[in-house]
N, C-alpha and C positions, 0 to 999 in steps of 0.2 A: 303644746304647739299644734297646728292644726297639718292633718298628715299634708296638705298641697305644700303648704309651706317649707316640709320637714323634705317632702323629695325634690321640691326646686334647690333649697338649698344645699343637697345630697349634690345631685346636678350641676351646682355651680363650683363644688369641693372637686369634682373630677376635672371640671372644663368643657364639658357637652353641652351639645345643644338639645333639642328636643328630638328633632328629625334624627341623629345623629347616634339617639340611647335608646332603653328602651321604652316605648309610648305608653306600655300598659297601666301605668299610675295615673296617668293623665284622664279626665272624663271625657264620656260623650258629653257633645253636645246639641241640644234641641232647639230649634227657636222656632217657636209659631208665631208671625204674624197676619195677625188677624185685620179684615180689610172694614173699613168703617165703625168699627165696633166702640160705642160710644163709654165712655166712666159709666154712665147707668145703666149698660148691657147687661150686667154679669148678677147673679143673686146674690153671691159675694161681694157687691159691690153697692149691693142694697135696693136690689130691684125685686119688683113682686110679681109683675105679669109674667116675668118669665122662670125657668127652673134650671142650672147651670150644675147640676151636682158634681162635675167631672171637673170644670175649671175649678170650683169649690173646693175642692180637695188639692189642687195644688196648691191653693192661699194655705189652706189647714196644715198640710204638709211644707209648706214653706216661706217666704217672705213677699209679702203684699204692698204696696208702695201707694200710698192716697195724693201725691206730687210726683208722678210719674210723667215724665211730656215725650210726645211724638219731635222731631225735628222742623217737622212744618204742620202745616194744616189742610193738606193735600196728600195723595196718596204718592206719585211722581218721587218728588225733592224730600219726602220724607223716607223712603224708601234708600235713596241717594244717600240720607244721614247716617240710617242704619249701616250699612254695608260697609260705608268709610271714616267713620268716626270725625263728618265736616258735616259745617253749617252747610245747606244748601245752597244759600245768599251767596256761597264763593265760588258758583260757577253761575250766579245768576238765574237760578233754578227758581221757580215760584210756582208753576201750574203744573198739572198733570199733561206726560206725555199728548198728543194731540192727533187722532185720525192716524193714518198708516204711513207716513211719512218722515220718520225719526226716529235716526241714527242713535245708536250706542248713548249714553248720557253719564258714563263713566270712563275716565282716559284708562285706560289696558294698563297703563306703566305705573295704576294708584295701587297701592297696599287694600284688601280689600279684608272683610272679615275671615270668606274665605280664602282666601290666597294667604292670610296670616296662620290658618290654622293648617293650612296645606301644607304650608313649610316646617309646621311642627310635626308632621305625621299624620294629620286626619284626613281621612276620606273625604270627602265634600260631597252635597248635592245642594241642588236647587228644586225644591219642586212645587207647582204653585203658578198663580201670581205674579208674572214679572215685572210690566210695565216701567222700565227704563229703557227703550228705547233698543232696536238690534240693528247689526250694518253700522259701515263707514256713515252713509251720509240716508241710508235709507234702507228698509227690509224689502228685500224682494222677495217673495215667500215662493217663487220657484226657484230660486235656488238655496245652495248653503245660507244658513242664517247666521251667519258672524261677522265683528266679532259679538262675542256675548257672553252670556253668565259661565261656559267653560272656558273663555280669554279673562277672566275676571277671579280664578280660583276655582271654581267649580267641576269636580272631577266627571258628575253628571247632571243634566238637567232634563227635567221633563216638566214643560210649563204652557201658561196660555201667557202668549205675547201683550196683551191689552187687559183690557177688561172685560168683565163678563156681561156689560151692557152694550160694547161695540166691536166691530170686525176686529181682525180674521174669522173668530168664533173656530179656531182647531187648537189641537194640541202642539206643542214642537218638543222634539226630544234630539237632545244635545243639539245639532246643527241642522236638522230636516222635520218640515213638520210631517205630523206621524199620519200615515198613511198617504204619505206625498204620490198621485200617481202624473207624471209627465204627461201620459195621451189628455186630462181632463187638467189642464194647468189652471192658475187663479186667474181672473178677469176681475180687475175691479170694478167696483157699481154694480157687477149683477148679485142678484137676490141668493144668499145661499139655501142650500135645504135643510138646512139643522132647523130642529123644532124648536120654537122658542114660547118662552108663556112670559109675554111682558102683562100689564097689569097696565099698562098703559103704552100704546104706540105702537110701533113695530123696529125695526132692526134688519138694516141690510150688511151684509156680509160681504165679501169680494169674489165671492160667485165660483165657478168651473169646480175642480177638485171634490167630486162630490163623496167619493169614500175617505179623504180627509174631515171633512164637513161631518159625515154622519158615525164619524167617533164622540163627535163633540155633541151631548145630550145634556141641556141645561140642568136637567132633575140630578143626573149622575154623576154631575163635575165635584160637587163636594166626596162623593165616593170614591171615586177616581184619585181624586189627590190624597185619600188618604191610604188607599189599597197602594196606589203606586208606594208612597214613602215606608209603608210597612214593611213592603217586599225589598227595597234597597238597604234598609237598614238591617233586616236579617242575611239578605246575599252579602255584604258586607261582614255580619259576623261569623258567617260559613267560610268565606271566605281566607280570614284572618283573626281570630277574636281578641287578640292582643292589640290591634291595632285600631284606636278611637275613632270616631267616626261624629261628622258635622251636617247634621240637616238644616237646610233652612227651609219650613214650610209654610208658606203664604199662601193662605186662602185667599176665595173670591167671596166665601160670608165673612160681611154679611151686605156685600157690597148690591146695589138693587141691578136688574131685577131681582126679587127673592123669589129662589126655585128649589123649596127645600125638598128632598126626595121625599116617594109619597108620602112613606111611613112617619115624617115630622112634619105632615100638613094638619093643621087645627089644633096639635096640639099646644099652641102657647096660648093667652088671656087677649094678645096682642096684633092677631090678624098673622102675615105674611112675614111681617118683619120678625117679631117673634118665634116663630116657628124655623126663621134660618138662623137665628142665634141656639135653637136648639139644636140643628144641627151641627150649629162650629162644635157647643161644647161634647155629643156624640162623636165627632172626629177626633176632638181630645185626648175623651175615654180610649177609641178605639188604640190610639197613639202610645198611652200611657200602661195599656195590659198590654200591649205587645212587647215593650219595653220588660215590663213585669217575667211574659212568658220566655225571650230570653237570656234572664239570668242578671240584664243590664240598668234596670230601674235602682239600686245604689249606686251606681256608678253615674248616673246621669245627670248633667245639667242640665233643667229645662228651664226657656225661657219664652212667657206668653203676655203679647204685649199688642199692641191697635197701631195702623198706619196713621188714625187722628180721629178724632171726635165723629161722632154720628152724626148725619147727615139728615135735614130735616126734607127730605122729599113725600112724592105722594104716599109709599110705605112707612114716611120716618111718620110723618102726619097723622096717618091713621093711626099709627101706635101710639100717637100724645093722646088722641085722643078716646083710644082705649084704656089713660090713664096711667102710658107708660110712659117716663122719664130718659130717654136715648141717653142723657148727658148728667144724668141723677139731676142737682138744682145747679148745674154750673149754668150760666150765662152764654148764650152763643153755640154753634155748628159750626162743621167740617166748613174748612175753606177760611175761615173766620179767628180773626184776631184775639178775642176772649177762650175763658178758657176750658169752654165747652169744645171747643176746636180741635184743642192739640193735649189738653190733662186726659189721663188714656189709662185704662188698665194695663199695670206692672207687674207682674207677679213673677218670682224667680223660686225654683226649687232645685235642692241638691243636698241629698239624701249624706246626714253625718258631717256634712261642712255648714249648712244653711239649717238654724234653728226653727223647729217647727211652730205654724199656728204665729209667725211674729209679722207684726208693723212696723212701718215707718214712715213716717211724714218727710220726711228730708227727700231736695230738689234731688233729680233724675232725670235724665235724658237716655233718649236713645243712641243720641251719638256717643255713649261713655262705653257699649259694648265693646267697641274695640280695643279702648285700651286695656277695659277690665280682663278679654280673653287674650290679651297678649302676654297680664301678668300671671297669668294663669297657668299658661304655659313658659313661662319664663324665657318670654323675648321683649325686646326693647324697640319701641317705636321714637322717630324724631320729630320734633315740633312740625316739620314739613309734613309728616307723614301722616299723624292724630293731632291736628290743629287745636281741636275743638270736644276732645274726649278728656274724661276723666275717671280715674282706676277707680271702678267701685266695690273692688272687692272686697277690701274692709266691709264696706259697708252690709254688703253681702253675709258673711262673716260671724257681722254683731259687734264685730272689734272695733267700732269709734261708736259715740254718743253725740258726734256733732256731725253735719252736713258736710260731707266731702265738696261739691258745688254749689256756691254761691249765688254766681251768675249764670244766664243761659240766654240765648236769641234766639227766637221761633220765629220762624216763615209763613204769615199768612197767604193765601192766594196772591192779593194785591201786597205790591212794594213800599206802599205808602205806611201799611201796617204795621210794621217789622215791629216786634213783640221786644220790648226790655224786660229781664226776670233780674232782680236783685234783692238778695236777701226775701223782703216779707214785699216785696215793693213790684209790683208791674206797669209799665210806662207805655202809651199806644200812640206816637205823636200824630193823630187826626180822630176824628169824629167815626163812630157806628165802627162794626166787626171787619169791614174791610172784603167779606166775604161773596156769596150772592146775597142781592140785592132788592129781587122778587117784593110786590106786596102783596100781591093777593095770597091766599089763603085758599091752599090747591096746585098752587103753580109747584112744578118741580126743583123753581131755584128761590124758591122760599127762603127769604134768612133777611139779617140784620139787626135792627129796630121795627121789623113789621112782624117779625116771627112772634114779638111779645105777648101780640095780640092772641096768639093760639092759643102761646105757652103761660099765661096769663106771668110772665117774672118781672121783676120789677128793677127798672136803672131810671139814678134821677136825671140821667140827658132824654128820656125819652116819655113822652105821652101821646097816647092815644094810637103806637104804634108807628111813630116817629120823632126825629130828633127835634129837640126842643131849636126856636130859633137864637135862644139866648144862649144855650147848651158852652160847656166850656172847648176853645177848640183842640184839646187834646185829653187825655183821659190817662190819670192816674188812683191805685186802689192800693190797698195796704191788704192784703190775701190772708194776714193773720185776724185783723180784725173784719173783715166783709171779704171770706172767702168766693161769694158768690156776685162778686161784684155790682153790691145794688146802687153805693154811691159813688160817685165821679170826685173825688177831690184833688184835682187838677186846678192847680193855683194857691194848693193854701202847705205846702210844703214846698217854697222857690227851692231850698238846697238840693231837695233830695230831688226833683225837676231835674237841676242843671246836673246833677251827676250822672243819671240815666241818659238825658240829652245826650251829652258827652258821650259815654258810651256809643247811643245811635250812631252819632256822629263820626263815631270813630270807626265803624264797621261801612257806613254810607263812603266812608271816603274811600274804601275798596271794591265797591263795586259802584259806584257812579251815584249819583242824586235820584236820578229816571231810571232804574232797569228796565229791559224789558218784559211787559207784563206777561202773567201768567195768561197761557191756553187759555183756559175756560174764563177766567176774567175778561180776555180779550172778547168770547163769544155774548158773555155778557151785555156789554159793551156794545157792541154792533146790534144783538138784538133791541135792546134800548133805544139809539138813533132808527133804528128801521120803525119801531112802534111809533117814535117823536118824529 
């Protein structure tokens, strides 16, 4: 029997809880999420422009997933998935956070991963990456910033609010951003002084606070997150070393702009973009020897996994065409219904429970972490609570030979898209990825059916880099047979149609016909009537 098993069940012979015995059987746990990081990022994942030997080694030492999905195809509601083991669709989640004006995007009173492992005893952090949203109804960055990732389980947080393409541009550490000073408060619209190296454009900031500002150094950020999380994780075991401890580290690689610190500039085949995939996977390393020096790499669960598909901008671009693959040959980008969008590098390790060097092709989601570490620690979630999860610890394991999930619903940008997974079968009821819609070739919001044209891939609703007019108007593919979804055969399987329909249909009727669209969708959108 496998020893988790042998002390839960030890555990359930007395009547304890977790929080309540003693924690030290229990593992850390790790979770990198990594930001845009596409299926054909990683060398373990079959890419050649770039060198990944540190993620590489966790596939070797652990289990690797080739059907692995993010929750959406945005960074936003996918993030939302992870945390709380729900579709996004159920708060009507669809686009990315937007500009500096929203509020919290998690209710305080939801079970969350961390507040789940909180109650079993773990330390928590957040550090990273946040972009869900902080404040009641809006962040006011002079003052407290709550609630947020410590109203949410998180015993400490040390994060960048947004993205690393747009304002604030500081750090915030648990409730104040760091090096907050009152005499120089924020002023939004003005220009801040953090140095920035975009590769295109420029980047306004919200101005005043200028010794908050000049913490934040775009080259340093990936250093930063990972010197910070190294230091909490050993004060943590100085601390208490019996008592388990939960990071969740979410990068900004390999989210654009790419500002890899000096020492990983040139080095990939792939220009910029490559070069901060080299950094994610030096974060890794750095993560995993420290782990090592103390004492706690057996003991650890880590888990390394992408907020959603790679992103075809002006970095994704130059990488195609240095003949790198962001998405290996899946069809479609971030934002986007196909399943270059949201199939995502998975990879789980845990030294003596998880057999080394193994695969698996069987469906996966992100939103199943939560159940999986509830069973982990031997607590019980209610269908209210993990709607949309499912326990993949078996799977984890080795202990089943068939697909713990079936079914699964992915969140493209646009509502129209809403993704059906079932069994070998994916269902899109409308035309093209749903995504951005760009045609030219250069433009930042590149995607669709004009992206083909770069990526020379081949789908029979599309020639010459758009949809055909006779095209079918919905799009279904068999993923066992045409993993890369070349042909559309939409219409010539009615059953399996109306069962996926159904489905849809069954989820549309909980959140409305029309949601409201996603952020960046909407920006789309507008930019479009202004050109027209």
């Amino acid at each position: 029997m496998k020893r988790i098993y042998l002390y839960l069940f030890l555990l359930a012979l007395i009547g304890g809880s977790c929080s309540e015995q003693n924690t030290s059987s229990l593992p850390n746990i790790v979770l990198i999420y990594a930001d845009d990081l596409g299926y054909g990022d990683l060398s373990c994942y079959g890419a050649t422009k770039v060198n990944t030997p540190n993620i590489d080694q966790l596939a070797a030492e652990g289990l690797s997933f080739s059907d692995g999905h993010s929750a959406a195809a945005v960074c936003s509601p996918s993030r939302y998935g992870i945390l709380t083991g729900r579709y996004p669709l159920r708060r009507n989640y669809w686009g990315a956070v937007g500009g500096l004006d929203d509020g919290l995007t998690i209710d305080t009173s939801r079970i969350t991963i961390a507040s789940l492992l909180q109650n079993a005893g773990y330390s928590t952090a957040c550090i990273g990456k946040w972009h869900l949203g902080l404040g009641v109804d809006k962040p006011d960055y002079n003052k407290a910033l709550k609630p947020g990732p410590l109203e949410l389980g998180f015993d400490y947080a040390y994060y960048i609010p947004m993205v690393n393409s747009g304002p604030p541009f500081v750090y915030v550490e648990n409730h104040w951003v760091d090096g907050y000073d009152p005499a120089g408060p924020f002023v939004l619209g003005k220009k801040s002084v953090t140095k920035k190296y975009p590769e295109k454009g420029g980047y306004t900031a919200i101005g005043g606070a200028e010794k908050a500002h000049r913490l934040y150094i775009d080259e340093l950020v990936g250093t930063t997150l990972k010197d910070k999380s190294i230091a909490w994780m050993k004060k943590m075991k100085e601390e208490d070393k019996d008592k388990p401890f939960f990071l969740y580290l979410a990068t900004t690689n390999i989210h654009h702009p790419f500002t890899p610190a000096p020492q990983f500039q040139g080095t990939s085949q792939c220009g910029k973009y490559g070069d901060f995939i080299h950094e994610l996977d030096w974060m890794v390393g750095e993560i995993t020897a420290s782990l090592e020096e103390m004492g706690e790499a057996e003991n650890t669960l880590i888990v390394f996994t992408s907020d959603n598909g790679g992103m075809l901008n002006y970095g994704g671009q130059d990488a195609v065409k240095a003949g790198h693959k962001l998405n290996g040959d899946l069809l479609g980008f971030k934002f986007g219904a196909w399943e270059g969008g949201h199939r995502v590098p998975f990879i789980v390790k845990w030294p003596g429970q998880i057999a080394p060097n193994t695969k698996s092709d069987h469906l996966i989601s992100q939103v199943d972490l939560l159940a999986t570490f509830a069973e982990i620690t031997g607590q019980s979630l209610t269908q209210e609570e993990c709607p949309d999860g499912i326990n993949q610890l078996p799977e984890f394991l080795g202990e089943t030979t068939v697909a713990l999930r079936d079914e699964l619903i992915i969140s493209p940008n646009c509502p129209s898209h809403l993704v059906v997974r079932k069994g070998q079968w994916v269902y899109i009821a409308a035309q093209n990825e749903g995504g951005f819609q760009d045609t030219k070739i250069g433009s930042h919001t590149l995607g669709g059916a004009a992206a083909t044209k770069l990526t020379h891939q081949v789908n029979s609703d599309i020639v010459d880099g758009k949809i055909k007019a006779d095209a079918p108007p919905k799009q279904l593919y068999n993923l066992k047979e045409d993993p890369y979804q070349a042909v559309n055969i939409y219409g010539q399987h009615p059953e399996v149609e109306k069962e996926l329909d159904a489905i849809l249909q069954s989820y549309r009727a909980e959140i409305g016909d029309y949601p409201e669209l996603g952020w960046i969708h909407k920006k789309v959108l507008e930019a479009r009537r202004k050109k027209n």
